[in-house]
TIVEXGU-465171 format. One record per atom (N, C-alpha, C): chain; atom name; z, x, y. Coordinates in steps of 0.001 Angstrom, whole numbers, plus 500000, padded with zeros to 6 digits. Each point is the difference from the previous one (the first is absolute). Layout:
residues N
<atom><chain>A</chain><name>CA</name><w>Z</w><u>X</u><v>Y</v></atom>
...
END
This chain:
residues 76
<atom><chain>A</chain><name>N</name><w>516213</w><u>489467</u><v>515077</v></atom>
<atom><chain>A</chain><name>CA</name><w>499271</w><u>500330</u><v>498790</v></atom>
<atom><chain>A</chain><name>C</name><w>500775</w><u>499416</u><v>498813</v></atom>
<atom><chain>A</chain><name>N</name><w>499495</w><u>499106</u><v>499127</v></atom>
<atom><chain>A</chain><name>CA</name><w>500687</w><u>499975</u><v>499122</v></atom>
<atom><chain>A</chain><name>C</name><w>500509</w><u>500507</u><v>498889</v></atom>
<atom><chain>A</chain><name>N</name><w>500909</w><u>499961</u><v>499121</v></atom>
<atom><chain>A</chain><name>CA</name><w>500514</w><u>500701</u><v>499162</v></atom>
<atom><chain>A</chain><name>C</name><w>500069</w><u>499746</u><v>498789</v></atom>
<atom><chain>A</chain><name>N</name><w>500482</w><u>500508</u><v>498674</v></atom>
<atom><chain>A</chain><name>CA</name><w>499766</w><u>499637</u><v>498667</v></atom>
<atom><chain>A</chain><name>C</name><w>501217</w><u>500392</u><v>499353</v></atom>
<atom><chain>A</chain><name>N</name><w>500827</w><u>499489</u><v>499159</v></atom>
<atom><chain>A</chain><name>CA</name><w>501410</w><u>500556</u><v>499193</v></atom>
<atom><chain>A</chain><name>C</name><w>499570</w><u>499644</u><v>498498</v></atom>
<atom><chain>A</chain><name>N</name><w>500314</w><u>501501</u><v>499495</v></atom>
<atom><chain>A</chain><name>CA</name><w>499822</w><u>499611</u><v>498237</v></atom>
<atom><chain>A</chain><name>C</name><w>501081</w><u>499919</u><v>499746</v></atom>
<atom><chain>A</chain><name>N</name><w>500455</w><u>499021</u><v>498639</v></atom>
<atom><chain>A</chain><name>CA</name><w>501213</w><u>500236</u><v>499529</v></atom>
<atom><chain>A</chain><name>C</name><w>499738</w><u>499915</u><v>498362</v></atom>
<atom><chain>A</chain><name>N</name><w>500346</w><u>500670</u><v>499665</v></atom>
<atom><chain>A</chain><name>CA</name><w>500756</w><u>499812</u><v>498376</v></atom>
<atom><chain>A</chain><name>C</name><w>498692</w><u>501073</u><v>499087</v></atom>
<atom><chain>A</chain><name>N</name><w>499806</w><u>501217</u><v>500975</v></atom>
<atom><chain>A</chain><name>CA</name><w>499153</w><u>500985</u><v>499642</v></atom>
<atom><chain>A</chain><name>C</name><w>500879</w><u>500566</u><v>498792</v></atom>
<atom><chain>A</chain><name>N</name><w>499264</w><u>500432</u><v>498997</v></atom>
<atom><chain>A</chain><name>CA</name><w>500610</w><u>500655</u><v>498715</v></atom>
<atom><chain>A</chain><name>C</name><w>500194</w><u>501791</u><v>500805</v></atom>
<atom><chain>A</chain><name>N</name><w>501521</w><u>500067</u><v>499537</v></atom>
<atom><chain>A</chain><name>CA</name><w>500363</w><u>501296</u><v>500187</v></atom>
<atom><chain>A</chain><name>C</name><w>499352</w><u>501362</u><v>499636</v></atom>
<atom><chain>A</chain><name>N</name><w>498903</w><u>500154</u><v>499003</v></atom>
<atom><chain>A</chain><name>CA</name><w>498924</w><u>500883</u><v>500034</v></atom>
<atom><chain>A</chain><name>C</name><w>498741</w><u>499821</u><v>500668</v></atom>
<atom><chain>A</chain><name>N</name><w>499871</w><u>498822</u><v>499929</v></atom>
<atom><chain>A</chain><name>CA</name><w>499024</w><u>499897</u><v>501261</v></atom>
<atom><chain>A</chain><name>C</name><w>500036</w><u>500349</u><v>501254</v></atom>
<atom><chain>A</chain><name>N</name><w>501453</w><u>499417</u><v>500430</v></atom>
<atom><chain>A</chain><name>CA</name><w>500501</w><u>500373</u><v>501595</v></atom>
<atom><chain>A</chain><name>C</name><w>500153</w><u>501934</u><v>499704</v></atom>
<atom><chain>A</chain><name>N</name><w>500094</w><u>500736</u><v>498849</v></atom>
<atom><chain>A</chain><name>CA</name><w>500185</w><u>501381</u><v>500494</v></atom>
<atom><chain>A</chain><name>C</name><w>499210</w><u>500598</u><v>499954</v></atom>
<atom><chain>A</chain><name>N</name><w>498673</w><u>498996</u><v>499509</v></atom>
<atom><chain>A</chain><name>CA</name><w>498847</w><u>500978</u><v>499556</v></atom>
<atom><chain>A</chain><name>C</name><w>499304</w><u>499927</u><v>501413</v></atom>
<atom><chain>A</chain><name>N</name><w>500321</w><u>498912</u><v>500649</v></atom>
<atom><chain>A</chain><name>CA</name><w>499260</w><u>499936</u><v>501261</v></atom>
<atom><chain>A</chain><name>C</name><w>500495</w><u>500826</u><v>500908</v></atom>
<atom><chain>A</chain><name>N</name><w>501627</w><u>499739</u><v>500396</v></atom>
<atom><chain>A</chain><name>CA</name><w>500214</w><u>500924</u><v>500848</v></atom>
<atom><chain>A</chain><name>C</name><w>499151</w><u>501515</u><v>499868</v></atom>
<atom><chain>A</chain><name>N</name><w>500079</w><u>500640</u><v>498616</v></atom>
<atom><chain>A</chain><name>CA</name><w>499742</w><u>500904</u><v>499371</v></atom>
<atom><chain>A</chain><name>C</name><w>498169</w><u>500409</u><v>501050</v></atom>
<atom><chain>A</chain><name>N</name><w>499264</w><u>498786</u><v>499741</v></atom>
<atom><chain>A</chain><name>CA</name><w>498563</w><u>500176</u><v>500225</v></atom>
<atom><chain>A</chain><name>C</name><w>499649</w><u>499847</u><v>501469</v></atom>
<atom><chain>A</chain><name>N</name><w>501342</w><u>499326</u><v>501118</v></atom>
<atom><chain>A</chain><name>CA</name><w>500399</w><u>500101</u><v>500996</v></atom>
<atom><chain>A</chain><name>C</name><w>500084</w><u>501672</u><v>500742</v></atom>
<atom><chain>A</chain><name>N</name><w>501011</w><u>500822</u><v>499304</v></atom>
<atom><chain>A</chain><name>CA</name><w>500738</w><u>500835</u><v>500404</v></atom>
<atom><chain>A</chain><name>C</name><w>498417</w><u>500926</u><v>499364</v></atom>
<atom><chain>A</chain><name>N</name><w>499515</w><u>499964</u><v>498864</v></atom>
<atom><chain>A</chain><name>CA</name><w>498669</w><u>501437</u><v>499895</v></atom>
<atom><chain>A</chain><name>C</name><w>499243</w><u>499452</u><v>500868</v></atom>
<atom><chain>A</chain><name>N</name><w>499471</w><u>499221</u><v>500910</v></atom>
<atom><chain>A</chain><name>CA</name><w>499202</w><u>499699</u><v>500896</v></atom>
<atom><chain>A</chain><name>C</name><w>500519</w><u>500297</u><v>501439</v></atom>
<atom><chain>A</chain><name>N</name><w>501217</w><u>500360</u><v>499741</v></atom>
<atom><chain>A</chain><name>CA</name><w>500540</w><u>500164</u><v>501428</v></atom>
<atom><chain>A</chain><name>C</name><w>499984</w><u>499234</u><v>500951</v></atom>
<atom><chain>A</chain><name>N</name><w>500666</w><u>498820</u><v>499458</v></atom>
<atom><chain>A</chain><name>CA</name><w>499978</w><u>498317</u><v>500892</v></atom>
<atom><chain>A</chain><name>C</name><w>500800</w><u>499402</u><v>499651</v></atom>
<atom><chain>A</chain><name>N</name><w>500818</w><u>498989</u><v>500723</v></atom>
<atom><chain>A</chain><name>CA</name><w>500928</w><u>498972</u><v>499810</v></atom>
<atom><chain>A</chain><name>C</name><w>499694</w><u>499288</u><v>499087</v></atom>
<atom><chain>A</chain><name>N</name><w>500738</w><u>499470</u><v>499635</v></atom>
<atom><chain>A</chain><name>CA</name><w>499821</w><u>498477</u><v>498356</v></atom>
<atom><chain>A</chain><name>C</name><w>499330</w><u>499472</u><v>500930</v></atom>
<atom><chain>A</chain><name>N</name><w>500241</w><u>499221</u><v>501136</v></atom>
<atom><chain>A</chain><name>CA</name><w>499496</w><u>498777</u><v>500836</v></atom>
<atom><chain>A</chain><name>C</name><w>498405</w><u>500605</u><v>500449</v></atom>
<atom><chain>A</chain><name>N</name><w>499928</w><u>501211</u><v>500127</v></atom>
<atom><chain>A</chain><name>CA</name><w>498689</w><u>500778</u><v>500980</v></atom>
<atom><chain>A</chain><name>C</name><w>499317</w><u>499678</u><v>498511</v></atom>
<atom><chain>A</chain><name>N</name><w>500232</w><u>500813</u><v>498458</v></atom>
<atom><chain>A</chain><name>CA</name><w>499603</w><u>499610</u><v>499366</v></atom>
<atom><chain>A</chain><name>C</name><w>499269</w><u>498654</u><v>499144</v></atom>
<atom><chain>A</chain><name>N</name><w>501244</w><u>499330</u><v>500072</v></atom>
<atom><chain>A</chain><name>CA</name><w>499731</w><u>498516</u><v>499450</v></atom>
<atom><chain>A</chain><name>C</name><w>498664</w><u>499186</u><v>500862</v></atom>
<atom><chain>A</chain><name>N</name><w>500422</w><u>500073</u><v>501742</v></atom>
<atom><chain>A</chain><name>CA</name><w>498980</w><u>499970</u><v>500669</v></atom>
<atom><chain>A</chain><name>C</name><w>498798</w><u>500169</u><v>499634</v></atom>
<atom><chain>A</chain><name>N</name><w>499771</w><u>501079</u><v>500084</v></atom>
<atom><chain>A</chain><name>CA</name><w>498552</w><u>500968</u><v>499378</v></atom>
<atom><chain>A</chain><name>C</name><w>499118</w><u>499306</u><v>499003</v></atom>
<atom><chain>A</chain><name>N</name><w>501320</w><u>499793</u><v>498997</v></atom>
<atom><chain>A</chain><name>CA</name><w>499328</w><u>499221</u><v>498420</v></atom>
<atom><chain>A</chain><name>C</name><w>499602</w><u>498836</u><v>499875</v></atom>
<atom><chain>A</chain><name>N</name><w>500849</w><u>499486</u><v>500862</v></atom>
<atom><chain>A</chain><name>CA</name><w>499319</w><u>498387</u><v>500371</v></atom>
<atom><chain>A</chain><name>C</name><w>498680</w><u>499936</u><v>500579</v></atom>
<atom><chain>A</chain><name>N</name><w>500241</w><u>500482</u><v>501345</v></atom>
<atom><chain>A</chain><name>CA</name><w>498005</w><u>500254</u><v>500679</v></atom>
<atom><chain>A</chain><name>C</name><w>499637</w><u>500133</u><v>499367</v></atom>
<atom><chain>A</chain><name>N</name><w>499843</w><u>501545</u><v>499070</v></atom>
<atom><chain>A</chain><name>CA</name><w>498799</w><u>500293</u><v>499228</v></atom>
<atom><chain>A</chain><name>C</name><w>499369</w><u>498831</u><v>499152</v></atom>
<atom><chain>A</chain><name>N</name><w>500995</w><u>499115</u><v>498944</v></atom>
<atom><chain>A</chain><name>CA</name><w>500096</w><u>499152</u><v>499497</v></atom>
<atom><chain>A</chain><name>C</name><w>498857</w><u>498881</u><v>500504</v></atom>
<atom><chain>A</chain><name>N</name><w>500822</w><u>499558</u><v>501115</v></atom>
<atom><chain>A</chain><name>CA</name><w>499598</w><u>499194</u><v>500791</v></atom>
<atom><chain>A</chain><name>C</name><w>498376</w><u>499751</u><v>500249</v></atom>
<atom><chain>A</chain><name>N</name><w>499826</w><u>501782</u><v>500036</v></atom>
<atom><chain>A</chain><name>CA</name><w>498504</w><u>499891</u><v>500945</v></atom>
<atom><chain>A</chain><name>C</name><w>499365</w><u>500023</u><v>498795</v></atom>
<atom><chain>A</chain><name>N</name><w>500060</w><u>500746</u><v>498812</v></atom>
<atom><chain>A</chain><name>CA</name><w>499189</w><u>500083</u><v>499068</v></atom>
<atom><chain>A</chain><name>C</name><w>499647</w><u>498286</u><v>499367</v></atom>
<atom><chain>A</chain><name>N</name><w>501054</w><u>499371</u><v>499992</v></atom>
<atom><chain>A</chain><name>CA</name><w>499928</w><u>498479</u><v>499704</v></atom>
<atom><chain>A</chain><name>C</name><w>498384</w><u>499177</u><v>501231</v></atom>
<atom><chain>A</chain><name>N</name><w>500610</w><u>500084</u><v>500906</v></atom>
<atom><chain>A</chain><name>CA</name><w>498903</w><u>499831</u><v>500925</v></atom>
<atom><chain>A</chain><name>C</name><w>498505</w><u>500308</u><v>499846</v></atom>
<atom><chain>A</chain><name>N</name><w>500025</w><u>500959</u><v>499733</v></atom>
<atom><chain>A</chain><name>CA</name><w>498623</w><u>500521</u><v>500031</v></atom>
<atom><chain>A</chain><name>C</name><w>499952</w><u>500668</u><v>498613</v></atom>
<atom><chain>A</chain><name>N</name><w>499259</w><u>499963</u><v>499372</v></atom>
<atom><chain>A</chain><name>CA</name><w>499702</w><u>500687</u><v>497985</v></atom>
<atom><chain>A</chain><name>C</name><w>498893</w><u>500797</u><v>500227</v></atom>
<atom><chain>A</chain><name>N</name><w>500757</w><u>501224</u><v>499738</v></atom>
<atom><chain>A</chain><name>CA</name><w>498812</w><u>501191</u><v>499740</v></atom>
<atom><chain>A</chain><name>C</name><w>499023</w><u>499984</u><v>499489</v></atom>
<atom><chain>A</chain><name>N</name><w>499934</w><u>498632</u><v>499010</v></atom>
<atom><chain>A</chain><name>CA</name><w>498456</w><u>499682</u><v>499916</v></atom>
<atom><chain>A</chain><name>C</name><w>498905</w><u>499312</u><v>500897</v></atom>
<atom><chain>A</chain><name>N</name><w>501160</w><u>498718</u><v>500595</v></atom>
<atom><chain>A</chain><name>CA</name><w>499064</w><u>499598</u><v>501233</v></atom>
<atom><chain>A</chain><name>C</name><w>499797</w><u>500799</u><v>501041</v></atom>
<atom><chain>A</chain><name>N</name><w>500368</w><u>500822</u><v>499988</v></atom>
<atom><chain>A</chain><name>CA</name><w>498909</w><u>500762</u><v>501625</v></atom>
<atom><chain>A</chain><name>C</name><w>498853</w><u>500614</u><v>499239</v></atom>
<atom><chain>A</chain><name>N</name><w>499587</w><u>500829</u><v>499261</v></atom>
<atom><chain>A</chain><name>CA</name><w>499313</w><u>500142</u><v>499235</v></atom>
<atom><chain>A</chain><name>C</name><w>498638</w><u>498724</u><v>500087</v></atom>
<atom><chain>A</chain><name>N</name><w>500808</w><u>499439</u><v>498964</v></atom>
<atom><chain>A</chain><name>CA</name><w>498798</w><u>498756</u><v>500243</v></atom>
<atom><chain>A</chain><name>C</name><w>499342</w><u>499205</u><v>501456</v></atom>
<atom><chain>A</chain><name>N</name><w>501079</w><u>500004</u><v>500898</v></atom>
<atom><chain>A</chain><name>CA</name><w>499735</w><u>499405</u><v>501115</v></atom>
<atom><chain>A</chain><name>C</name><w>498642</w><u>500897</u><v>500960</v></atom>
<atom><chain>A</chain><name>N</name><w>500465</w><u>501485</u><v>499703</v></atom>
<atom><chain>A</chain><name>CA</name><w>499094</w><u>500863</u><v>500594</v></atom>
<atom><chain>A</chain><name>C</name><w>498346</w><u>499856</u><v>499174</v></atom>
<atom><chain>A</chain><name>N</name><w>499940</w><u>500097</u><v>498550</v></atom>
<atom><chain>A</chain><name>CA</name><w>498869</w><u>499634</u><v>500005</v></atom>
<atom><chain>A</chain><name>C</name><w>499414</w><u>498394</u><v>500185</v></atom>
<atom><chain>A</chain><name>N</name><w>500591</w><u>499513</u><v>500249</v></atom>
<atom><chain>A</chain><name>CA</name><w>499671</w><u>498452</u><v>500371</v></atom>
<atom><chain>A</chain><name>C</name><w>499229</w><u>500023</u><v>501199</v></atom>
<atom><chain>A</chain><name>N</name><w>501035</w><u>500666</u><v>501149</v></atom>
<atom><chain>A</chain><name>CA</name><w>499602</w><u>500199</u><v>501167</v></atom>
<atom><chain>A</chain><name>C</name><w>498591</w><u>501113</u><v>500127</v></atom>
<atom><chain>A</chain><name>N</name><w>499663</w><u>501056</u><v>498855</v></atom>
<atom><chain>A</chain><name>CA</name><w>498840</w><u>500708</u><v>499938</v></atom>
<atom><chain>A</chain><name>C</name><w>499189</w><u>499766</u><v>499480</v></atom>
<atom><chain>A</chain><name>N</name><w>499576</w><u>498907</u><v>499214</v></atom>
<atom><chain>A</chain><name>CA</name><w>499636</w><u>499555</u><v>499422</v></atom>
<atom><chain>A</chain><name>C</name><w>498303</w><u>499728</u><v>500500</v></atom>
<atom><chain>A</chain><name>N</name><w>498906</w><u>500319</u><v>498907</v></atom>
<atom><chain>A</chain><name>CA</name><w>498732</w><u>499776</u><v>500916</v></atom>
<atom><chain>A</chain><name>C</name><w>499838</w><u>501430</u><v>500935</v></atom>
<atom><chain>A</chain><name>N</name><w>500977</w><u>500605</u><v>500706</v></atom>
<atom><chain>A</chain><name>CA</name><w>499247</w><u>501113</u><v>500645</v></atom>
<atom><chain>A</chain><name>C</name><w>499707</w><u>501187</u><v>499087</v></atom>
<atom><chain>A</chain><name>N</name><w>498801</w><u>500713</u><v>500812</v></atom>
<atom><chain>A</chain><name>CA</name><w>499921</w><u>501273</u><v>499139</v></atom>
<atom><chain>A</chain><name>C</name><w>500188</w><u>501712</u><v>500735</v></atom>
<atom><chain>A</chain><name>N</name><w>500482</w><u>500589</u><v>499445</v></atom>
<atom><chain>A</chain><name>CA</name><w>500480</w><u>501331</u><v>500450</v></atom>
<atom><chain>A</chain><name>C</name><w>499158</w><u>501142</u><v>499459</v></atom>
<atom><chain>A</chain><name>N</name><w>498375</w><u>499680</u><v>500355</v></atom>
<atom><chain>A</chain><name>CA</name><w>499404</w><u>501330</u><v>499345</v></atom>
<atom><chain>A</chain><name>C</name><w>500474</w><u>501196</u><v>500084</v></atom>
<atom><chain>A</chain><name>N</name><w>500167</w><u>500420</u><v>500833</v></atom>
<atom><chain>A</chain><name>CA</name><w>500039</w><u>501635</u><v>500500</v></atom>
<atom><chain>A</chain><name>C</name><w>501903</w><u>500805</u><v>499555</v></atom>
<atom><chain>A</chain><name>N</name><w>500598</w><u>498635</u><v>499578</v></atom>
<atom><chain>A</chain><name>CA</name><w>501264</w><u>500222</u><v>499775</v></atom>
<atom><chain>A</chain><name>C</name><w>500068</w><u>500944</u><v>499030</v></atom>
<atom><chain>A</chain><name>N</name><w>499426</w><u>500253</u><v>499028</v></atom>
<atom><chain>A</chain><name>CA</name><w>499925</w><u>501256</u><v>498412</v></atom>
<atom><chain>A</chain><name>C</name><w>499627</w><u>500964</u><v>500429</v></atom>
<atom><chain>A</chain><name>N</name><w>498799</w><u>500351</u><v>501089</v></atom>
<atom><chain>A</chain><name>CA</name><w>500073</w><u>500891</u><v>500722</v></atom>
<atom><chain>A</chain><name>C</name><w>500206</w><u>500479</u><v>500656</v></atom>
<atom><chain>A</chain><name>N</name><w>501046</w><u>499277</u><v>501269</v></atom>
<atom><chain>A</chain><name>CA</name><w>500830</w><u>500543</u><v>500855</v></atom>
<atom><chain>A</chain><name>C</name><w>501135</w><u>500453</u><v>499612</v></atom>
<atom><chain>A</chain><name>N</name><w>500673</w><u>499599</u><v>498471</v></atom>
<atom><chain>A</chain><name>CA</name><w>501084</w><u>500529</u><v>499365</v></atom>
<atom><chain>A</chain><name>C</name><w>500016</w><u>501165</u><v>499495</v></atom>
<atom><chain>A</chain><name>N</name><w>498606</w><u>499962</u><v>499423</v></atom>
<atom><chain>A</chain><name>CA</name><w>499604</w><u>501581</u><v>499229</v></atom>
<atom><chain>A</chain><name>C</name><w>499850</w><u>500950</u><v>500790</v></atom>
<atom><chain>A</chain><name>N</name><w>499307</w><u>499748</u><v>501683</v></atom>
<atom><chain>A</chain><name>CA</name><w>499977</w><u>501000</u><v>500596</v></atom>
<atom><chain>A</chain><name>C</name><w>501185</w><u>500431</u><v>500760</v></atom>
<atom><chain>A</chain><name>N</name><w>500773</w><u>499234</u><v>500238</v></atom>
<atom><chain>A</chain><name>CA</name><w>501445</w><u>500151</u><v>500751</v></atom>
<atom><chain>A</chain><name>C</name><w>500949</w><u>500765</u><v>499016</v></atom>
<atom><chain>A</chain><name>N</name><w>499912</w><u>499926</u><v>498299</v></atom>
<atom><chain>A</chain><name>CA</name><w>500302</w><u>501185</u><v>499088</v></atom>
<atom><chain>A</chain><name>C</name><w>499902</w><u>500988</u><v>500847</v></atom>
<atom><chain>A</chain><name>N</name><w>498297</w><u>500297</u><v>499736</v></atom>
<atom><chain>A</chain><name>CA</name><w>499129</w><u>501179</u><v>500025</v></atom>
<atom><chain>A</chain><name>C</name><w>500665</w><u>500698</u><v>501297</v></atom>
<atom><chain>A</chain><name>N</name><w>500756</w><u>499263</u><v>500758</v></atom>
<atom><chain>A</chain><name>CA</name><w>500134</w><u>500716</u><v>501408</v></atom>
<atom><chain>A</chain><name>C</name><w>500944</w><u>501562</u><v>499954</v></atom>
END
């Protein structure tokens, strides 16, 4: 697996992290990890394009009974 080395992190930075490390109850590395994926995936894919992609893909169909299967599934 490969690996990653930071160097020349500013000394409040490096304590604020440990800091946001240790209230999460996780290693710097389990942490840092974490932040990158998330990063990562949100880059990949934009919370706006799925959105759009889904009505693209629905596009043209119609869902009569959908306003009333919602209202009655309330009512339940």
């Amino acid at each position: 697996m490969p690996s990653l080395r930071l160097r020349g992190i500013p000394e409040d930075t490096y304590e604020g992290f440990r800091q946001l490390a240790a209230s999460n109850h996780r290693s710097m590395q389990e942490q840092a990890r974490l932040m990158i994926e998330r990063d990562v995936r949100l880059c990949r894919s934009s919370s706006v394009d799925a959105p759009r992609q889904w009505r693209e893909r629905l596009k043209g169909r119609s869902f009569p009974g959908l306003i009333s299967d919602l209202r009655a599934d309330r009512d339940r």
